[in-house]
Steps between C-alpha positions, in 0.01 A plus 500: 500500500394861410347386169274272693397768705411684146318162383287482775369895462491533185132498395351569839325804627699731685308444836579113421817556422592684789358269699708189375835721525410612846434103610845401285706770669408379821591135433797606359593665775429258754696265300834685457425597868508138591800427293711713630468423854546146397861622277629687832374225718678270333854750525462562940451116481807483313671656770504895391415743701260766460782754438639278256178445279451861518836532350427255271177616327619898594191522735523684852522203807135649585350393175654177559316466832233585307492303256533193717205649726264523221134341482532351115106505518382807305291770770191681374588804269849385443467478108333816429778685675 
């Protein structure tokens, strides 16, 4: 995956190219945000508790909340940090 991400700025101008890596980290982001909502999602529907994902992934019970609570749609500014 990170070669790609070299592929695809490789010969562009560094304005460019920070442009495209901005607009990929955000995607990204969303995506993995999305996916892991989805992975504990599918473990409380399983029947674990919050405590007992936490456990599992050695997260505080918070973050679980969290986690679960999240918008997976990306909010303005998120990928330039």
């Amino acid at each position: 995956m990170l070669d790609a991400i070299d592929a695809l700025a490789a010969n562009e101008p560094p304005a460019s190219r920070a442009r495209q890596l901005t607009e990929l980290l955000g995607e990204v982001q969303a995506r993995v945000r999305q996916e892991r909502k989805q992975a504990v999602r599918e473990m409380h529907d399983s029947g674990l508790t919050y405590r007992q994902i936490a456990a599992e992934l050695g997260i505080s019970f918070g973050r679980v909340r969290q986690i679960l609570a999240e918008d997976t749609e990306p909010t303005e500014g998120t990928a330039d940090g």
